[in-house]
N, C-alpha and C positions, 0 to 999 in steps of 0.2 A: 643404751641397747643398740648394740648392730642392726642394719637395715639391711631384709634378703634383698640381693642382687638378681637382677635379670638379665638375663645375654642374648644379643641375635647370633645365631650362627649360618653360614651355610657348609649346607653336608652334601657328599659327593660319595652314592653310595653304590656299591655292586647289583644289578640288580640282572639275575638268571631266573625265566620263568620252570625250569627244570632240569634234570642231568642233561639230555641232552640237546637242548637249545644254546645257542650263542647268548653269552650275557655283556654288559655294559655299564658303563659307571654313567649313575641318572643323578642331575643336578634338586636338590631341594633346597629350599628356607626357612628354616625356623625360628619363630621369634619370641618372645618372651620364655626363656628359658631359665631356670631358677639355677644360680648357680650349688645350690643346698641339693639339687638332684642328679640321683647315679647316671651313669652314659643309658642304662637299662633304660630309666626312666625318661631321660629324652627320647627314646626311642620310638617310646609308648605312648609318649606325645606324639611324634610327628607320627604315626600312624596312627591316631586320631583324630589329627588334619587331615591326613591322605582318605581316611573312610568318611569326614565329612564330607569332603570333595568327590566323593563316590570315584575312588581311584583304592587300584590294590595295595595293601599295607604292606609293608617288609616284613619280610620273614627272617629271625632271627632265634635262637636256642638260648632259654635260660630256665633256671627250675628253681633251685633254693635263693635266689640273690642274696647269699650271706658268704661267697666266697670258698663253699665248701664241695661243690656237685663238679664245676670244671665246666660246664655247659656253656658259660657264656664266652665262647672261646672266638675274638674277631682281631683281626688287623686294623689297630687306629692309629694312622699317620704311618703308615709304616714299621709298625711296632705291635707286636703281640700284647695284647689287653693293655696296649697305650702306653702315655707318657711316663706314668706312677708305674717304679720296682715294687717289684714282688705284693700285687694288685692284682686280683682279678679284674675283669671288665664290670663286673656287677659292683664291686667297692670301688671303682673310680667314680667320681664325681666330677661335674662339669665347672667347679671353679678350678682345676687343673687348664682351662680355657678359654680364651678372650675375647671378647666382644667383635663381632664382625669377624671370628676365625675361620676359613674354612677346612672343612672336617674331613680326610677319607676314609671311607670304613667299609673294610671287604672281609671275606671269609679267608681261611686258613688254605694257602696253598701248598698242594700237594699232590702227588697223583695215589698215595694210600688215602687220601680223604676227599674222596669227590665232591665237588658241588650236588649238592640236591634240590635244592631252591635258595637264590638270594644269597642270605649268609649262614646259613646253615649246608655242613659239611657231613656226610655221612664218616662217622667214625668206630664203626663196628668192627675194625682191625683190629682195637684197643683190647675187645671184647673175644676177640677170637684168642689173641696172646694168650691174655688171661685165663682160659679157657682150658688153651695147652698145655698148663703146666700150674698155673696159682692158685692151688691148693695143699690143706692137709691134709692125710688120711692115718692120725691117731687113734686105734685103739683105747676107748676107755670106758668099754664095758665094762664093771668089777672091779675097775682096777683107777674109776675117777681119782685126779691129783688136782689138790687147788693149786691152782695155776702159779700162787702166792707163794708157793711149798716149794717150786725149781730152783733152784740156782741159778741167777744169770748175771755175767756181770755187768756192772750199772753201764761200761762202755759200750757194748756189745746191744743190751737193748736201750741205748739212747738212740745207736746208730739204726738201729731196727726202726723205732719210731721215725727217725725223721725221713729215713726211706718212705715210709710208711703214709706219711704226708700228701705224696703222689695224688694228687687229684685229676690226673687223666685226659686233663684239659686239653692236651698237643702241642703247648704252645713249645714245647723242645721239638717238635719236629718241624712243625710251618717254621721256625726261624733257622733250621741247619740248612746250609748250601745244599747237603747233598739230604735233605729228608729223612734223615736218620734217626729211629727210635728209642736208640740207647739205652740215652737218657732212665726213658718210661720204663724199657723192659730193666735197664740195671736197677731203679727202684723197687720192681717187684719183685723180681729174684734177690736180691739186699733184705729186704723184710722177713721172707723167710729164712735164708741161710744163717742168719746171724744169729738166729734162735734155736733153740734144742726142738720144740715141735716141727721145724720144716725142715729137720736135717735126715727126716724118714724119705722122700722123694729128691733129694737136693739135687742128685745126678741127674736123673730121667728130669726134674724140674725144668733145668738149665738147657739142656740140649732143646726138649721139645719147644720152650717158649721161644729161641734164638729162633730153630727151624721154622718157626709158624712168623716170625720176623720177616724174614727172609722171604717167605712165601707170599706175604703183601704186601711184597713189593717196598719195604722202605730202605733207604742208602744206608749207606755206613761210616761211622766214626772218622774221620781226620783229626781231632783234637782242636776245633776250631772256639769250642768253649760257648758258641753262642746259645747254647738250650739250658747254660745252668743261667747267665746272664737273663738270661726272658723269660726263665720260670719262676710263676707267681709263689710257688712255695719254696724257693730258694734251694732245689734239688741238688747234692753235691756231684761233682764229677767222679768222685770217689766210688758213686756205684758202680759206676761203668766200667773200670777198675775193677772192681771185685768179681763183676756177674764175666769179665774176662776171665779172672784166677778161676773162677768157678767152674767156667765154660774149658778152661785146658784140664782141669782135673777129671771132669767129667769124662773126656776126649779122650785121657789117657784111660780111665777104668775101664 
């Protein structure tokens, strides 16, 4: 029977008491840490070291820990949700980690995702996109169709679902040189275009979500590839791609 492992670490982490205060990387130590627990969970340890010690805990964003909400969205080592590909931070685990390693762990930089305390980044750009354009408005009063009844073909919605994967997380933007969203918005636009229900708004879809892009301030595409590399759901570039073809079509009507 394996024997759980314990690890010291020391962590070296961001620590901003608000938008707009100066923040700074604050040394910590942690010790007995089970190699069997998520980064989450170390976290949640050493901030309840930090409250025994009657010191403030780190603030950090997580909701489901199962890999699926995008919340737990931090820079470890210099790497969007860490060492492990296509991994949230919440499904990494600290035997990815060595004994006596030290840690640094900051939030997502960018200037569409401001600091709001610590490691938590306000990401309500994501929200506004979506917003502008990520929906359907199908008629089916009278006229309900199981959904089962359309025709689609199996390429078209495989390619829908994996757009569709999108979990929102950022890490394609904190990792583009230039903060570029693409990525995100070519996912959303990709999920509906590719299917018969989103092709009622497809035009006004594409223009508006670019435009609301644009409007928060995030950069734009070079081709430099690093958002499909650090995305935990392994997002194709190929969206980016299409929400282009989309985006000229649209241009031209």
């Amino acid at each position: 029977m394996a024997t759980k492992k314990n690890i010291n670490i020391k962590l070296k982490i961001w620590r901003q008491k608000n938008a707009k205060e100066k923040g700074k990387i604050v040394d910590y130590k942690l010790d007995n840490v089970s190699t069997d627990s998520s980064f989450l969970e170390m976290l949640d340890q050493l901030n309840e070291q930090l409250v025994n010690e009657r010191q403030e805990p780190v603030a950090f964003d997580h909701d489901c820990r199962e890999g699926i909400c995008g919340m737990c969205s931090l820079y470890i080592n210099g790497q969007a949700h860490g060492p492990d590909s296509r991994t949230t931070t919440c499904q990494l685990h600290m035997r990815k980690f060595k004994d006596g390693e030290t840690i640094y762990i900051e939030p997502w930089r960018s200037k569409a995702f401001p600091v709001v305390k610590d490691l938590v980044v306000d990401r309500s750009s994501f929200d506004r996109i979506q917003q502008a354009g990520g929906f359907v408005s199908v008629n089916t009063s009278g006229n309900t169709i199981d959904a089962n009844a359309t025709p689609i073909p199996k390429d078209d919605a495989d390619k829908a679902f994996e757009a569709a994967a999108c979990i929102g997380c950022g890490a394609c933007v904190a990792s583009c040189k230039n903060g570029s969203a693409m990525l995100f918005v070519g996912a959303k636009v990709s999920q509906y275009a590719l299917l018969p229900q989103g092709k009622v708004e497809a035009t006004q879809r594409v223009l508006n979500m670019v435009r609301q892009m644009d409007e928060e301030g995030f950069g734009n595409c070079t081709n430099t590839g690093a958002c499909e590399v650090e995305c935990p759901k392994g997002i194709s570039l190929e969206n980016i791609a299409r929400m282009n073809r989309e985006y000229l079509k649209a241009s031209i009507k």
